[in-house]
N, C-alpha and C positions, 0 to 999 in steps of 0.2 A: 551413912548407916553403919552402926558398929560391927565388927567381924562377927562369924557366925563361932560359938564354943562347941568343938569338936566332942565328939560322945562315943564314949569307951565302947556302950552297948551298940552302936550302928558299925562301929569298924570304920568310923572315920580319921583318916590321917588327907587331910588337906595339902595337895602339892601346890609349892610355892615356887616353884624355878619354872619360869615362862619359855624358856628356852627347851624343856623339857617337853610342854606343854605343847608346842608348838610341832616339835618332832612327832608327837602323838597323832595331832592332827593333819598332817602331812603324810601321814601314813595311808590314809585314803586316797582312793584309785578311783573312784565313781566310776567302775566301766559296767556295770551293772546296776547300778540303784542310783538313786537320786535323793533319798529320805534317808536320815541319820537320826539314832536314837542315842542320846546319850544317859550311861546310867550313874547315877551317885552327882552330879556337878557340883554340891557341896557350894563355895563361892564362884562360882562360874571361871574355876584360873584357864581351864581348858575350852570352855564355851566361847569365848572371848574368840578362839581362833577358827571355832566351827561355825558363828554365824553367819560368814558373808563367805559359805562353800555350798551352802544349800538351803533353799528356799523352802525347803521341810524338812526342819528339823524340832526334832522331842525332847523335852529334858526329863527324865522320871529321875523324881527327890522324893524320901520316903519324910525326909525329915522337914518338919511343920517351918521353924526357925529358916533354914536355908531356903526353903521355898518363897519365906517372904522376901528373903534379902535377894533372889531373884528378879520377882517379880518389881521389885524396885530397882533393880538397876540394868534389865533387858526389857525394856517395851517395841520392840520390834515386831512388828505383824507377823513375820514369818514361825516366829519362833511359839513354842507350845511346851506349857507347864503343865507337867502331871505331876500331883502329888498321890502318890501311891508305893505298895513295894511291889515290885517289879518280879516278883517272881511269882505274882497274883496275877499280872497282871493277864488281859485275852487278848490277844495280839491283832486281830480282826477290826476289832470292838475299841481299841487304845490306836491304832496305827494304820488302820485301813488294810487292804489287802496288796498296796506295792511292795516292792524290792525294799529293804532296808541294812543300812549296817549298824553296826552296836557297836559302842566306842566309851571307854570312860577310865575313871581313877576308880576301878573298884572295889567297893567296901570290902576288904581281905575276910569278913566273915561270913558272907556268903558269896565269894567269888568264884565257887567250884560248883554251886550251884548255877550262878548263872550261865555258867557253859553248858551245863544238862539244860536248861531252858532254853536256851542256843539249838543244842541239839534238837532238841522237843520241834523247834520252829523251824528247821533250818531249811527248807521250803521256802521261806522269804527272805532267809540271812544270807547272802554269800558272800559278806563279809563282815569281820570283824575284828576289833583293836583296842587292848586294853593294858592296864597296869596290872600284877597281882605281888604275891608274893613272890619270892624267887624260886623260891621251892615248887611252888603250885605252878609256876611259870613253865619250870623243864621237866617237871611230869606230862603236862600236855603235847611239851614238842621232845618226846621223851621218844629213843626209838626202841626197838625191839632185845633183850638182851641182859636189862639191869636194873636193879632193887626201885629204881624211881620210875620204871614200866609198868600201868597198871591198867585199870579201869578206864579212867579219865583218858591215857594215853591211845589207846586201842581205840575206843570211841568216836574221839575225836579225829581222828586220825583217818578214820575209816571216811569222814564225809569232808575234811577239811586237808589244806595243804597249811602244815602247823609250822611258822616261825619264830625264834625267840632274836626279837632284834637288838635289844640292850638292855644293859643292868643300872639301875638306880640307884643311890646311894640315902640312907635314910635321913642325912640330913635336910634332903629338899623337902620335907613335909614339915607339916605341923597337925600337932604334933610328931616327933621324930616314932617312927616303925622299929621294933626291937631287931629287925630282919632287913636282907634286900631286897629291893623288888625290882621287877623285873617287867618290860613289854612285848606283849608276841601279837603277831600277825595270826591270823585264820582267812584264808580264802577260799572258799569254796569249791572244791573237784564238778569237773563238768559232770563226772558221771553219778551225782551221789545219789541215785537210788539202788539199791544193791539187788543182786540178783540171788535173794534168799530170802526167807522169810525174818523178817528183820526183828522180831519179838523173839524168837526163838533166840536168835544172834546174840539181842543184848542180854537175853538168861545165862546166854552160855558162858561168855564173858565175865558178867558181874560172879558168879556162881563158880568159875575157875580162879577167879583173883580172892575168893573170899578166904579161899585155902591156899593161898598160894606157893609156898612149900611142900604142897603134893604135887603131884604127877596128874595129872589129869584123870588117869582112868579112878585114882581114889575121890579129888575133888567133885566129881560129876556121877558121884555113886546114886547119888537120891532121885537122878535122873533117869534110871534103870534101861537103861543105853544096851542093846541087844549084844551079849557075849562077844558072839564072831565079831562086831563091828568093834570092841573094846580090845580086840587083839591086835590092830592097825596098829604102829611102830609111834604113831603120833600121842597117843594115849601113857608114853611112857615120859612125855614131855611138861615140864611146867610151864603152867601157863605165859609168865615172862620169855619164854622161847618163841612163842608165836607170833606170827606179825596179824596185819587184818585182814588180808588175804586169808591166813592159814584159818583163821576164826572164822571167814565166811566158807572156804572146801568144808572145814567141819559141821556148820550149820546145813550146809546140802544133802552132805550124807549123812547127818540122824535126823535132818527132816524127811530122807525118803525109807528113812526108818522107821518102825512102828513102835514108838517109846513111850511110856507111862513116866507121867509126872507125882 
């Protein structure tokens, strides 16, 4: 069957270095789960070494063309084609209710997404491995302190143990990537349910990095955050100052505040 033609619009760059592919796959621990979800597989370069690691495993391909060239060259019982995009998808309803990790060459244009859908799920993820860009790569295992600390980083951070294990060169795709990319680990912290109200959490977050060259106490104005608690020494901090800890002491004490939205 002829190769699948890579599409500008899905953020396809196809990895060709099997040795690459391999490391990827190796990267799984199974001490928790037993089901792997793979997103984007594109020509299956990386499937090749996920199929004989687990007896339930998923491929979600948005794209029609690579689906078929699938389907033709993995007829393995174990193995299960969804053609869908993935960040639709109901995790229930697509995957059943076990443990699962998520693992792939992912499409670079929505790769920051699917960590928020990560997020969203991570009740059944505790783990996961992927490709992105390099940049999007060390903002997630990005720590406290510096212009690449943001959103994504605190987030993440807060529910996962974030590693960036190596850097790719753009030659190994096909199409070549104008950028590097990069692979990081997520494993899941034993304790990731927090002990705050966690809606509150990620307002205060998204809502402090939105301005992030302010100080907090101006960023979180529209939050109408009660005076005296606005006087606290923490308030004179930018948000890139705080680690997730300091995001959750904050979420405790204005949720035992009486704040207007």
């Amino acid at each position: 069957m002829k190769p699948v033609r890579a599409k500008k619009k899905l953020g396809q760059h196809f990895l060709t270095d099997l040795n690459i592919a391999k490391r990827i796959s190796d990267t799984l621990d199974f001490k928790s789960y037993n089901t792997i979800v793979e997103i984007g597989p594109g020509m299956g370069v990386l499937t090749q070494f996920l199929i004989n690691k687990s007896n339930d495993l998923f491929l979600v391909e948005i794209d029609t063309e690579s689906v078929a060239f699938l389907k033709n060259a993995y007829t393995n019982g174990n193995l299960k084609i969804i053609e869908a995009d993935f960040l639709k998808l109901d995790f229930k309803n697509s995957f059943g209710t076990n443990p699962l990790a998520i693992i792939g060459n992912f499409p670079y244009n929505i790769s920051t997404q699917i960590v928020f859908k990560t997020l969203e799920n991570r009740h059944q993820i505790p783990f996961f491995a992927g490709m992105f860009q390099k940049e999007v790569a060390e903002r997630i295992c990005e720590p406290p302190g510096s212009k690449k600390y943001g959103i994504l980083s605190v987030l993440t951070q807060l529910f996962y143990k974030t590693e960036l294990l190596f850097i790719v060169p753009p030659q190994v795709f096909s199409p070549p990537p104008k950028v590097e990319s990069a692979v990081i680990r997520l494993v899941r912290k034993q304790n990731f349910h927090l002990e705050c109200d966690e809606e509150l959490l990620f307002k205060l977050v998204k809502l402090s990095f939105q301005q992030r060259r302010k100080t907090l106490r101006n960023s979180l104005k529209k939050m109408n955050i009660p005076e005296m608690l606005r006087e606290d020494a923490i308030f004179d901090l930018r948000p890139e100052k705080l680690s997730g800890d300091d995001f959750i002491q904050l979420t405790k004490r204005i949720g035992h505040g009486n704040i207007s939205n």
